[in-house]
C-alpha positions in Angstrom: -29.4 51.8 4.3 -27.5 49.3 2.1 -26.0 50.5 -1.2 -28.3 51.0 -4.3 -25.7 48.8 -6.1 -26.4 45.9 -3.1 -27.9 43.8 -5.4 -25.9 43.9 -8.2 -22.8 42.4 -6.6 -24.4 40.0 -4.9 -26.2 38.5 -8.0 -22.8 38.8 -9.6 -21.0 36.8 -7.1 -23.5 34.4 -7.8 -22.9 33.9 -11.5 -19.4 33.8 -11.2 -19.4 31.4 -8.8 -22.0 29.0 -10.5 -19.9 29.6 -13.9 -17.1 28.2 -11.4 -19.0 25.2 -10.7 -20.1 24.7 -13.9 -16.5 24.7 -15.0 -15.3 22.1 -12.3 -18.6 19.9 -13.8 -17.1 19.9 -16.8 -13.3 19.1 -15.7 -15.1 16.1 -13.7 -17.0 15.4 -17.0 -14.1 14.9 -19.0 -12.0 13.1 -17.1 -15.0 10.5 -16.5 -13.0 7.6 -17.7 -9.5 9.0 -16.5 -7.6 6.2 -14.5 -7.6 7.1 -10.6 -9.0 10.7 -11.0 -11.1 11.9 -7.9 -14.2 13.7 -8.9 -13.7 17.6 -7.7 -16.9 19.6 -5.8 -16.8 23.7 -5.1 -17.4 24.3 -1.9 -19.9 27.1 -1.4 -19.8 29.6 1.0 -21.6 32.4 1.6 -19.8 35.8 2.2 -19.9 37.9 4.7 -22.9 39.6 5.7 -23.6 43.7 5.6 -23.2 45.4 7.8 -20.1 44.0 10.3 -21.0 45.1 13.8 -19.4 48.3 14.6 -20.8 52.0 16.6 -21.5 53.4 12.6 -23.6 50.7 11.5 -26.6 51.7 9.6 -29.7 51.5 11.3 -31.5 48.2 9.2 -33.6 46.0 11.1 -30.6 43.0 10.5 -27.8 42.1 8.3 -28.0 41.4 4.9 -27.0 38.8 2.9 -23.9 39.5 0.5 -23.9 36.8 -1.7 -22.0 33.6 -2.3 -18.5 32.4 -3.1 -16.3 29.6 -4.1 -14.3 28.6 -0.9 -12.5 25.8 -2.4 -12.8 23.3 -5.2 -12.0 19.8 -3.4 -11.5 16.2 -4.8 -13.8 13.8 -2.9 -12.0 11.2 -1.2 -12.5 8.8 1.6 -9.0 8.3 3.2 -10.0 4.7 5.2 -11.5 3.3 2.0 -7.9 4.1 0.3 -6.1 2.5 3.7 -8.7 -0.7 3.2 -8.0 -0.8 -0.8 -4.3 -0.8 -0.3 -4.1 -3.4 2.7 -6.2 -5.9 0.1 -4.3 -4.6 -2.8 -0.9 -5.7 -1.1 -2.3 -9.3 -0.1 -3.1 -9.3 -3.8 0.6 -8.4 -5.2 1.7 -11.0 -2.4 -0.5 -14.3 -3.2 -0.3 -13.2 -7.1 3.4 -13.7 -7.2 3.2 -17.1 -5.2 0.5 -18.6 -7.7 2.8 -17.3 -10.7 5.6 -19.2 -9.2 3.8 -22.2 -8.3 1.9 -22.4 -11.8 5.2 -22.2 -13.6 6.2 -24.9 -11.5 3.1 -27.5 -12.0 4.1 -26.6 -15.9 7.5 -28.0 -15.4 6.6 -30.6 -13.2 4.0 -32.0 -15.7 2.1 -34.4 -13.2 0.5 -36.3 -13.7 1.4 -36.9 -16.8 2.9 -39.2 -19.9 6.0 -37.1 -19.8 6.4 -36.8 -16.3 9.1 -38.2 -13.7 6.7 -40.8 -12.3 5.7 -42.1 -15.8 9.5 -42.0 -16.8 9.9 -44.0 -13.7 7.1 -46.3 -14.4 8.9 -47.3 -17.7 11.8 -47.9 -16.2 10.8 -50.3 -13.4 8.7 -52.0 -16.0 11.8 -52.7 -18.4 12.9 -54.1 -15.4 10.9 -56.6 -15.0 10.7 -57.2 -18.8 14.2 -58.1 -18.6 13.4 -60.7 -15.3 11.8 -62.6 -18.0 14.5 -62.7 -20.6 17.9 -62.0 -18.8 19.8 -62.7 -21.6 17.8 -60.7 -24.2 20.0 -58.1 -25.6 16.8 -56.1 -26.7 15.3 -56.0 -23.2 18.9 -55.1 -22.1 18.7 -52.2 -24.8 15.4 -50.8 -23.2 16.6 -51.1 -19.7 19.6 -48.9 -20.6 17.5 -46.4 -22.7 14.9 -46.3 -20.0 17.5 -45.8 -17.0 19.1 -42.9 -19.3 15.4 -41.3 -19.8 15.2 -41.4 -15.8 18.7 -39.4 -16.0 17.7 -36.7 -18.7 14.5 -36.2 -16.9 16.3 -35.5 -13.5 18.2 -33.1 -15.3 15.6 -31.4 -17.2 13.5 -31.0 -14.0 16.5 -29.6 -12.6 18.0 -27.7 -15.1 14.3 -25.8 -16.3 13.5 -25.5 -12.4 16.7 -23.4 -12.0 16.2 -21.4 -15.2 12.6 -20.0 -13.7 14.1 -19.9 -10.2 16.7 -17.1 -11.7 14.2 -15.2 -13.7 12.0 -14.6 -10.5 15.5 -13.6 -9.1 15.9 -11.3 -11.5 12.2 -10.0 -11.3 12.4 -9.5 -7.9 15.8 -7.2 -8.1 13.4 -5.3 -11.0 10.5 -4.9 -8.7 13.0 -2.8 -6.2 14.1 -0.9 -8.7 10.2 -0.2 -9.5 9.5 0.2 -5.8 12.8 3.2 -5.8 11.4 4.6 -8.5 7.8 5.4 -6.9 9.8 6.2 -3.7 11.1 8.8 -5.7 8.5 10.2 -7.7 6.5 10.5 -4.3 9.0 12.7 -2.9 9.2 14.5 -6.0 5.1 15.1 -5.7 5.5 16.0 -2.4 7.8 18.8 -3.4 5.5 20.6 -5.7 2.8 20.0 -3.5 4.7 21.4 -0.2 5.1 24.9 -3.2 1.4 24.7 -3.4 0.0 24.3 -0.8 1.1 27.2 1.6 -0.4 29.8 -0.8 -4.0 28.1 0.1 -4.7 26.5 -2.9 -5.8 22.5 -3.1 -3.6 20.7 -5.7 -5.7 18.0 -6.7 -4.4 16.8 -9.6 -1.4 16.4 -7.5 -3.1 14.4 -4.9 -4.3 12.0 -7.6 -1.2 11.5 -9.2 0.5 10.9 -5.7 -2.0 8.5 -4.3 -2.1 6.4 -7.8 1.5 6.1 -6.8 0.3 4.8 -3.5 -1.4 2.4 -4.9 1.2 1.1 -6.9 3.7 0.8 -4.1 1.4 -1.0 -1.9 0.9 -3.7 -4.5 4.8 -4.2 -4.2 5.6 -3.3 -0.7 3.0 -3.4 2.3 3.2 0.3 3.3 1.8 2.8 5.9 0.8 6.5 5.0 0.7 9.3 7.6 0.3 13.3 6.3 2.2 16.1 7.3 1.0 19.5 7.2 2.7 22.2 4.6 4.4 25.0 6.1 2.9 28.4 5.5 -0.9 28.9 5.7 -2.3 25.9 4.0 -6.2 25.2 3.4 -7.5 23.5 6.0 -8.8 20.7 3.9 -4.9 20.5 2.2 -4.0 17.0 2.0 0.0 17.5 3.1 3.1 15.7 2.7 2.9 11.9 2.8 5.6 10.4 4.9 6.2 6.3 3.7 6.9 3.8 6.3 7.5 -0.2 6.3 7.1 -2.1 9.4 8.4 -5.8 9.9 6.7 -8.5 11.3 8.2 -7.5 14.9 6.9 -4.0 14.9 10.0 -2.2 13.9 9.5 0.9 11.5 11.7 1.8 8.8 11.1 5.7 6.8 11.1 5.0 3.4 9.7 9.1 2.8 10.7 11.7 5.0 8.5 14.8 3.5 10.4 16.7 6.6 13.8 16.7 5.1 12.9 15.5 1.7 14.7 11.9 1.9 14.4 8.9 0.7 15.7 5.5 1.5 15.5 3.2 -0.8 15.5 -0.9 -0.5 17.5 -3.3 -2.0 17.9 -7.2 -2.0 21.2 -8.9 -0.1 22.5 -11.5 -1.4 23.6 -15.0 0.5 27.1 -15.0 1.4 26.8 -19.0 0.6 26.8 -18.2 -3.9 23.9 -20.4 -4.3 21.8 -17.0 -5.4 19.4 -16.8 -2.4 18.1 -13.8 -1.1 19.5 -12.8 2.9 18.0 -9.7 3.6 16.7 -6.8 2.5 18.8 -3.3 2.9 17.5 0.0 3.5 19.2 3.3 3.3 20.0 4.6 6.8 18.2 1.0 8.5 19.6 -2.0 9.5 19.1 -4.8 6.9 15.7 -6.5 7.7 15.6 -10.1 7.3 13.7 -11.8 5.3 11.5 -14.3 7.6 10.7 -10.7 9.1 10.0 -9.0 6.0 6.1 -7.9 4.9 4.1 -9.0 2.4 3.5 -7.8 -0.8 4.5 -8.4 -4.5 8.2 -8.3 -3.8 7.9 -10.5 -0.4 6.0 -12.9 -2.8 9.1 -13.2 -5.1 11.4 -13.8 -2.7 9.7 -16.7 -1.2 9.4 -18.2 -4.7 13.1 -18.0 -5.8 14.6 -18.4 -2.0 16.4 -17.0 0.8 18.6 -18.1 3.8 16.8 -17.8 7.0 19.3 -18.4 9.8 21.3 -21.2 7.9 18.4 -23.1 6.8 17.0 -22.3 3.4 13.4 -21.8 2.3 11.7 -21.0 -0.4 9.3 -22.6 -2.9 11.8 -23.4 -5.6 14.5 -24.2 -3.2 12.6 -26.6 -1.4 12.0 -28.5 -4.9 14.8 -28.5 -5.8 16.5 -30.2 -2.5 13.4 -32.8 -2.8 14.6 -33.4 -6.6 18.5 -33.7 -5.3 17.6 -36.3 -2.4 15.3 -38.2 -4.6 18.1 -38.4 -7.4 21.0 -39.3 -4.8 19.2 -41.4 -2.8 17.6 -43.6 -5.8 21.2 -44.0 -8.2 23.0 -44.8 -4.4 20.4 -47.6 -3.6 20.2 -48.2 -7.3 24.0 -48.8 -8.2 23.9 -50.8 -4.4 21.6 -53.3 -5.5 22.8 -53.9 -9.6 26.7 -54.1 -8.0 25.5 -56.8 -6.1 24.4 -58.9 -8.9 26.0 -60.6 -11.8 26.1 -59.2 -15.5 26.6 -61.6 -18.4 30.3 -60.4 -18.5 30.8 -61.3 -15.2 29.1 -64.8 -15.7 31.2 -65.6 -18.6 34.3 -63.7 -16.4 33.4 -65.8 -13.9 34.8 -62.8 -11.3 32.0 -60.6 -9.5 33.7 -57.0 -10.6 30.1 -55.0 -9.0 29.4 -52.4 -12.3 27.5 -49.6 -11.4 24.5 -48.4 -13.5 24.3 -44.8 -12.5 26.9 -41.9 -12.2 27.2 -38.4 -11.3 29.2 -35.8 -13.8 30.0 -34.2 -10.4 31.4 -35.6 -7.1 27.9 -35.2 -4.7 28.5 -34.8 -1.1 26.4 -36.8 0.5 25.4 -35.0 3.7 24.0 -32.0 0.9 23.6 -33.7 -2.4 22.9 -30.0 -3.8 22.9 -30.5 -7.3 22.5 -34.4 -7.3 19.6 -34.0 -10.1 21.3 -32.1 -12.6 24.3 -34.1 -12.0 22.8 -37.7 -12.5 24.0 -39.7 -15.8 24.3 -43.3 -16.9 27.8 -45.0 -15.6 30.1 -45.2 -17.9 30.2 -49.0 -17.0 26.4 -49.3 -19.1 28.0 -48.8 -22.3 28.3 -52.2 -22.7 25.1 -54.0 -22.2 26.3 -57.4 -21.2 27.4 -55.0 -17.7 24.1 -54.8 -16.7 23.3 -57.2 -13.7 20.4 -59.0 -14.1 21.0 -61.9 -12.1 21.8 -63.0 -8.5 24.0 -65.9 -9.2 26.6 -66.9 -11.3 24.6 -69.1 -13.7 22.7 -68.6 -16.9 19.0 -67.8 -17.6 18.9 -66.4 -14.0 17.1 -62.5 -13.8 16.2 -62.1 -10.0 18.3 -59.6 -9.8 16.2 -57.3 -12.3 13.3 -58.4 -10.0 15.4 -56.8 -7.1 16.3 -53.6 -9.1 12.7 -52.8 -10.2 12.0 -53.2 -6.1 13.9 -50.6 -5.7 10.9 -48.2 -6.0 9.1 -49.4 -3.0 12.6 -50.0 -0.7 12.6 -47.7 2.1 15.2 -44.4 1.7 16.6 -42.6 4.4 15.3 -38.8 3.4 16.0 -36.3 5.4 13.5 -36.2 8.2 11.9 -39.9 7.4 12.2 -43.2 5.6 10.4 -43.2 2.9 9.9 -44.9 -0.8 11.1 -42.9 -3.8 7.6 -43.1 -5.1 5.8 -42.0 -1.8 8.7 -39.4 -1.6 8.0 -38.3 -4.6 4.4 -38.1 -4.5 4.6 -36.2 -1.3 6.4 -33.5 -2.6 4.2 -33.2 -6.0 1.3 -33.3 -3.4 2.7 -30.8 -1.4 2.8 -28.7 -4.6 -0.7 -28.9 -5.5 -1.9 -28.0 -2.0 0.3 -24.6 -1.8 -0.8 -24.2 -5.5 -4.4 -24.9 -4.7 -3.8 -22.4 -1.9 -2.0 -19.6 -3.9 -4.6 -19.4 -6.5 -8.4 -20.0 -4.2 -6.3 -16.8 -2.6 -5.4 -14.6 -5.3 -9.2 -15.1 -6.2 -10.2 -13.5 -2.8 -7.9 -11.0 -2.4 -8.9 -9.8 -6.1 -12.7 -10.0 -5.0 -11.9 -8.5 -1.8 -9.9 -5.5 -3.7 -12.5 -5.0 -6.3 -15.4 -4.7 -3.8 -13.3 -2.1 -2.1 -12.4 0.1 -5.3 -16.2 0.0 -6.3 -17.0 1.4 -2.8 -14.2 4.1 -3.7 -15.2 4.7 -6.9 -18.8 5.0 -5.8 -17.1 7.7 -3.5 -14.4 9.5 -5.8 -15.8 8.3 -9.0 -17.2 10.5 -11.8 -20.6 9.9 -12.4 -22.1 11.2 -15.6 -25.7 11.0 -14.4 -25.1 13.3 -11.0 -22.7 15.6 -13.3 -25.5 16.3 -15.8 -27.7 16.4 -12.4 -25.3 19.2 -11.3 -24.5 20.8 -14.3 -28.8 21.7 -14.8 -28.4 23.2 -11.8 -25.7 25.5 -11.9 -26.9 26.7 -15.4 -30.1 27.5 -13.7 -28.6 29.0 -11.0 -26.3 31.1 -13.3 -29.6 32.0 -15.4 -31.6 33.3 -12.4 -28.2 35.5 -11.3 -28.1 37.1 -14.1 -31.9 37.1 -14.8 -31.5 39.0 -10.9 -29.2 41.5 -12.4 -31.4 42.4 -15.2 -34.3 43.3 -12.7 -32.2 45.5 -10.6 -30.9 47.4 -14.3 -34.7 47.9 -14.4 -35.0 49.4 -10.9 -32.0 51.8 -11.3 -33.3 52.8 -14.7 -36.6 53.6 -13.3 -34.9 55.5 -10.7 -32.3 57.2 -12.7 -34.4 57.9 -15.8 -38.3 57.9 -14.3 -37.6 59.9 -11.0 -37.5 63.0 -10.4 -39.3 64.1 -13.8 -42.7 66.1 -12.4 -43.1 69.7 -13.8 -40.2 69.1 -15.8 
């Protein structure tokens, strides 16, 4: 027969392990509003039943019930809602950087607008025609020049403030590997404590929380993968493991970022173009060939790049890039068409000179090449001819009161320019470009609004998995209090029983 004392241990295995679960209810309870904590559950188990099968078994009519343990205390987790949260999450880092860049831009840009290059421009060909009317008006001469040097400064504005943001996002992109190294690191470094833990059986949650948040973080930057490794030793079999980090290009090939196996960690870095111009060329990992950047994946730091450049193959991309060039053509391709026409009139110097000399109105502080005028916008200035304003050509002829010429110059905005890849006018140029702008803006941002909805929907499905909630936790805690009570409630009958046998037995003809 089973022990007298049967029933004490087993009702004492029961409060202690409901005063267990009770305790993990209260760790959930107070970290309810703990950023990326996973809500832990005890795992009940029942112990092992009396008596084992053997030739001196007792003779019972079956095996008893023992009583119940704690197996394990576990974090609840759903590992494909974490791989679905971080694939949205990255698209989110990705289209989040582009819309930053692109909104920065439409801020510099300024169109339309009263201060933008297309009203600038509008003034300008409008003095020009002012001054067809009165060619030998020194005050319309006056406004023309002030208005031709407002077309200059605004070049270089555009130019110079495009540049200026171009280099910051350089500079936040060389930041966001350093932030990407760092998680690298402090991964590994989890992984460590964990791979310490784990082989003596025990779950290290808090560990596994800390680790994934890191996860997350990194796949805002980086578009990751994340396989597990099992500890060495005799781990539990719901251990989590060692998280190896992996990056794949868009061609397939895989690059180890963390090898749990050997503890190492490669870390990324951005490669400068050989060319000085401050473009990106590839990206560098420890151990990997350099990857390059057309062949890069997404995320935060792929988002960056595209913004402030790179050299892909010889030709160079990039949203800020691109702008720039458009900015460079428009300004080379307008003062060369510009300074062609006004040479080929007469000024009221030349008149009086009576000798065709062919001023020019426009100048560069900078010898431009013109198969690559690269910096042809920051460059552009008034000729040094327009500081006399009898130099300006308003006239086609030789004789007074003429200002066709003007008419010709302010024509100049719809005469066809050889761009690079079409013939175009500087204002349909122009507006092209802005327009092209707007669309990838437009783009960037409907987007970012997706991917945000689209991550958000996902992390309430997670949290509605891992989250804490304080309804089921009060749920829970009323019933491990009452299962506590009626353990020890269970112990106090059988101190009844043995006192009755102890003390009331045995007593006749005492």
């Amino acid at each position: 027969m089973s022990s007298t004392f049967h029933g004490l241990e087993t009702a004492r295995r029961g409060m202690f392990t409901q005063q267990t679960a009770l305790q993990t209810t209260g760790n959930n309870i107070a970290n309810a509003n703990t950023p990326g904590y996973s809500r832990q559950r005890v795992n009940f188990v029942h112990t092992e039943a009396y008596p084992a099968a053997s030739m001196n078994r007792p003779q019972i009519p079956g095996q008893m019930g023992t009583g119940v343990a704690a197996g394990s205390i576990q974090r609840v987790r759903e590992g494909f809602l974490d791989t679905q949260f971080r694939g949205e999450n990255n698209k989110l880092g990705y289209w989040s950087a582009r819309s930053e860049a692109l909104e920065k831009m439409e801020d510099i840009m300024n169109e339309p607008s009263d201060n933008g290059l297309a009203k600038t421009l509008d003034r300008f060909w409008q003095s020009l025609q002012d001054l067809s009317v009165n060619p030998e008006d020194s005050g319309a001469r006056s406004v023309v020049r002030q208005r031709g040097l407002a077309v200059a400064e605004t070049f270089n504005y555009l130019s110079n403030s495009l540049t200026s943001i171009q280099e910051d996002l350089k500079t936040h992109a060389n930041l966001t590997t350093k932030e990407i190294n760092a998680l690298l690191d402090d991964i590994q470094s989890i992984n460590k404590q964990i791979s310490e833990v784990e082989p003596h059986g025990y779950l290290p949650n808090t560990l596994y929380d800390e680790r994934d948040n890191l996860v997350d973080r990194l796949s805002t930057l980086l578009e990751v993968e994340v396989s597990s490794k099992p500890s060495s030793g005799k781990p539990d079999p719901l251990a989590a493991g060692l998280y190896d980090i992996k990056m794949k290009d868009k061609d397939g090939n895989e690059f180890v970022l963390v090898d749990s196996s050997n503890g190492k960690v490669n870390r990324i870095s951005i490669n400068d173009d050989a060319g000085g111009n401050g473009l990106a060329n590839s990206i560098s990992i420890d151990d990997n060939a350099p990857v390059d950047i057309a062949k890069f994946a997404g995320g935060k730091l792929k988002g960056l790049i595209e913004s402030y450049g790179y050299n892909d193959n010889g030709v160079v991309k990039g949203i800020y890039p691109e702008m720039l060039a458009n900015l460079d053509q428009m300004a080379f391709q307008f003062a060369t068409e510009f300074n062609e026409v006004h040479a080929s009139g007469w000024s009221l110097s030349e008149i009086e000179a009576g000798t065709q000399t062919g001023y020019a109105f426009f100048d560069f502080k900078q010898t431009i090449d013109p198969t690559n005028p690269k910096g042809a916008a920051k460059q552009l200035k008034l000729h040094d001819d327009m500081n006399e304003l009898d130099h300006i050509a308003a006239a086609t002829n030789p004789f007074g009161g003429d200002g066709s010429n003007a008419l010709k110059l302010a024509d100049v905005k719809n005469s066809p320019l050889n761009f690079p890849g079409s013939t175009s006018s500087l204002q349909s140029f122009y507006e092209g470009a802005i327009g092209k702008m707007a669309v990838d803006a437009q783009q960037a941002v409907r987007l970012t609004y997706n991917s945000a909805v689209l991550t958000d929907s996902v992390q309430q499905r997670r949290l509605s998995v891992s989250g804490v909630s304080l309804d089921e936790e009060m749920t829970n805690m009323i019933q491990f209090q009452h299962a506590y009570n009626a353990s020890a409630r269970n112990i106090t009958v059988i101190d009844e029983m043995l006192d009755k046998i102890i003390n009331g037995m045995g007593v006749g003809g005492r």
